[in-house]
N, C-alpha and C positions, 0 to 999 in steps of 0.2 A: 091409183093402182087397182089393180081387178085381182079379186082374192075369190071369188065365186066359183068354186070347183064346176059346180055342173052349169057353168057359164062357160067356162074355158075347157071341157070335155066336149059343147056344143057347138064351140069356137073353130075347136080341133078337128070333129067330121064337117062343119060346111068352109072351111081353110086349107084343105087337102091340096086341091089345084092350086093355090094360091103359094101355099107351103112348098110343096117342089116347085112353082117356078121363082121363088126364091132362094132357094138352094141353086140353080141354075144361075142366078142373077149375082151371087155372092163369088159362083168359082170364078169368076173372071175379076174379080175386085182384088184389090193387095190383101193376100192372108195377114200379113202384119200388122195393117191399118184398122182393119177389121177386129184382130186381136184387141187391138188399144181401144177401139167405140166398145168390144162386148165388156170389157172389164171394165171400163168406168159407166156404163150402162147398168151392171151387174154392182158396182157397189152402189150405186143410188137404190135400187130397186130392192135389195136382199136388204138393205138397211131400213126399209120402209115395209115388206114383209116380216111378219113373225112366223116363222117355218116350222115352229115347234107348237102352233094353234092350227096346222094343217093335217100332216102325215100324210097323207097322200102317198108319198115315193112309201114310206113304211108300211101301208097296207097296201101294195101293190107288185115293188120289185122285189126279185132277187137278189139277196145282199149279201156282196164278197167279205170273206171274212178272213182273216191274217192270223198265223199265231201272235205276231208281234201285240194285238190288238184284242185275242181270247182269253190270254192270259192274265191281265190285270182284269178284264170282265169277270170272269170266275173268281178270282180275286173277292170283288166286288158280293159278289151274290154268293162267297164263300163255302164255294163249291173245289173239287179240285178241278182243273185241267182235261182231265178223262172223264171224268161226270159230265163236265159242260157240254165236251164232245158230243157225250153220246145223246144227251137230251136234246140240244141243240141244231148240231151240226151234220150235216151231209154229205159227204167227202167222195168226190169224183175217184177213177182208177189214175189219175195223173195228181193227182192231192189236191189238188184246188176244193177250198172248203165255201161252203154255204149255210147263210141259214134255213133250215130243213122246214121252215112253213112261211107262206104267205096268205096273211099279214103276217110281220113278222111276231115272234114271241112275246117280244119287250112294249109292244104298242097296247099302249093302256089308255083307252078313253083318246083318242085321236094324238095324243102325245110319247115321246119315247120313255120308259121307266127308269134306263138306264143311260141316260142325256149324259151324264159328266164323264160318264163311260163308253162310250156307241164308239162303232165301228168306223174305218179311216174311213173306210168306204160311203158312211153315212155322215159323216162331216163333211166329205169334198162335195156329196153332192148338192148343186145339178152342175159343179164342174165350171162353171163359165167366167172364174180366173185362171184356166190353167189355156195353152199355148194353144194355136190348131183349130180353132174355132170353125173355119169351112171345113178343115178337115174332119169334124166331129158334126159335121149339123146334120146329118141323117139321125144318128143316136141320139141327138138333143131334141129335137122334133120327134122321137119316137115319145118325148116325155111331155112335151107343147099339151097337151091334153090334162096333163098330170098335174105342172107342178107351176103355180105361180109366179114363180120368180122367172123360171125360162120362159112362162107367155108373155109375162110385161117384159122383159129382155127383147124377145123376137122382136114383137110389134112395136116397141122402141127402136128397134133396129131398122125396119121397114122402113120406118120414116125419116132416119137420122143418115140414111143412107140414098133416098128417094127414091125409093124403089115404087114402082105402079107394078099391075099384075100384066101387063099389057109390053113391059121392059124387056121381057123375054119373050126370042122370035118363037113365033106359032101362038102367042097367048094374046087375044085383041078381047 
């Protein structure tokens, strides 16, 4: 497995061409089938990175944030509800909440502080058990660069699927 961040940030800009014509290669394949190779690709791989010795996605994205999911946080850091808010969070005119700084608050020394506690949003990701896989691999390739588990996924998947960069028309 390749866990070398500024391996696979270096990966990500000379992969560009190669990346969209993979995306290309994939829309014509069974979304279904495709489904079933990323999640069992995805559990070898994520079982074999330690994703809390990287943070990467934590000192980088935008992380949605839930009441369902702020509330036992503050909890946690024994703040009330409204304090966490206002230190924390950033709330659009439609209420969709955020955390208000990247890196995020809670990243301490390239790991999360508040791990037993983090956000849904920061559990699911980088996402590649849930359904839709073509249908999401623009956003997942916006992270190819980012996050270890989705490079060795992809490039697992290139191969598991036999893809050449030459497989899609215009690309020799």
């Amino acid at each position: 497995m390749i866990t070398s961040l500024s391996f696979i940030a270096a990966e990500a800009e000379n992969k560009l061409d190669e990346n969209f014509s993979f995306r290309q290669y994939l829309k014509v394949r069974s979304g279904v089938e495709i489904d079933i190779e990323v999640h069992a690709l995805n559990e070898v791989v994520a079982a074999a990175i330690d994703c809390t010795a990287c943070g990467a996605c934590c000192a980088s994205l935008m992380i949605n944030v839930t009441k369902e999911y702020m509330e036992p946080l503050s909890a946690h850091l024994q703040m009330t509800t409204a304090d966490f808010k206002e230190t924390f969070i950033e709330e659009s005119e439609q209420g969709q909440m955020l955390m208000n700084t990247v890196p995020c608050a809670f990243l301490k020394q390239s790991k999360c502080s508040v791990y037993a506690h983090r956000f849904e949003e920061c559990r699911a990701f980088p996402h590649l058990d849930k359904p839709n896989f073509v249908g999401r691999i623009f956003g997942t390739l916006m992270h190819y660069g980012r996050c270890p588990i989705i490079y060795n996924v992809v490039e697992a998947l290139k191969t598991s699927t036999g893809f050449k960069n030459n497989d899609v028309p215009g690309n020799s």
